[in-house]
C-alpha positions in Angstrom: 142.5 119.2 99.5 140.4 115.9 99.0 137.7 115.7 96.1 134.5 116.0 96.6 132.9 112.6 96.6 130.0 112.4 93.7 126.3 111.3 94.1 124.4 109.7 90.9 120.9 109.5 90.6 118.7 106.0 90.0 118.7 106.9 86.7 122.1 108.4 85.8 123.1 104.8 87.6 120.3 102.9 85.1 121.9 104.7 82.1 125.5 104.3 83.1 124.8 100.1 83.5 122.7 100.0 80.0 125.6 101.4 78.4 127.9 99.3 80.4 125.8 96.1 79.3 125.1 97.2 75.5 129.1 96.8 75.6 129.7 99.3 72.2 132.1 101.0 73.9 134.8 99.0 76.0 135.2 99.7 79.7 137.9 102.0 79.7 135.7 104.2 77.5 132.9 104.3 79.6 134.7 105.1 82.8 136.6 108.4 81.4 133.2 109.3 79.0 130.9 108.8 82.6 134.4 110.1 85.1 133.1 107.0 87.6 135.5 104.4 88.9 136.0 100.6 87.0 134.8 98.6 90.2 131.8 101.1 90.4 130.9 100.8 87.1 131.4 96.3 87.6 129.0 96.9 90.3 126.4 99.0 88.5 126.1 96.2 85.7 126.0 93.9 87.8 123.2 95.0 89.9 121.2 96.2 86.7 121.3 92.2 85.5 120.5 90.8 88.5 117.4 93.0 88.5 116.5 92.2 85.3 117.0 88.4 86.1 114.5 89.2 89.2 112.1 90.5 87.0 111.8 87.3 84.9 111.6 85.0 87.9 108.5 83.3 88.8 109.8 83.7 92.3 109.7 87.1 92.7 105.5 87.4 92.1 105.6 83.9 94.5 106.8 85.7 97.5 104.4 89.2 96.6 101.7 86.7 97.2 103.1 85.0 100.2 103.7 88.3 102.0 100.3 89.3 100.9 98.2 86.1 102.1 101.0 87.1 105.6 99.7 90.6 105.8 95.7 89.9 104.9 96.5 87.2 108.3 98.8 89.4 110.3 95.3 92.0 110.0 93.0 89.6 110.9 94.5 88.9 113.9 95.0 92.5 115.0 91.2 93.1 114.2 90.4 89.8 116.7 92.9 90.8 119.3 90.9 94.6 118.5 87.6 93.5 119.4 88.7 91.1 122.3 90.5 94.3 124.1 87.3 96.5 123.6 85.4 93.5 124.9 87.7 93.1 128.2 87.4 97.0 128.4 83.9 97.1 128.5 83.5 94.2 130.8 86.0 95.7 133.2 84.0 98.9 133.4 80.7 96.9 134.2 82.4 95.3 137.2 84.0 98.7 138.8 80.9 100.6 138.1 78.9 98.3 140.2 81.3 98.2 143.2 82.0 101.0 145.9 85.2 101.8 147.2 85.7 102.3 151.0 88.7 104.6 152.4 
């Protein structure tokens, strides 16, 4: 019979990788105290620093604003091409409502 494979949540992850990077216990404690697996437990703390390196970086609130300044553009233009369709659809009905058809 195979074991049933286990599912953490974000923050039974979180707490796992703080203890893993507050190293007071060594590694082969916190993988029987937490029953996880050592390269799952590598992976975790690695993640968690790399997220808190992210969260220091200058870069990170860089590209929020270049993807903001992308999106205000991206909605501008949608608005233009908008009001140029309504504008080719009211001028299209001006012309077919003045013409007859013949069968």
């Amino acid at each position: 019979m195979s074991k049933k494979r286990s599912v953490y949540s974000p923050k039974r992850k979180t707490e796992i990788a703080i203890a893993a990077i507050k190293e007071c216990e060594t590694q082969s404690q916190l993988i029987s105290r937490y029953n996880i697996h050592a390269s799952q437990l590598k992976s975790w703390k690695q993640k968690a620093l790399l997220s808190i390196e992210r969260g220091f970086s200058k870069q990170t609130e860089k590209l929020a604003k270049q993807q903001a300044k992308l999106l205000s553009e991206l909605y501008e233009r949608i608005g233009h091409l908008h009001t140029q369709l309504n504008w080719l659809k009211k001028k299209h009905k001006i012309k077919c409502s003045g013409e007859t058809y013949d069968d």
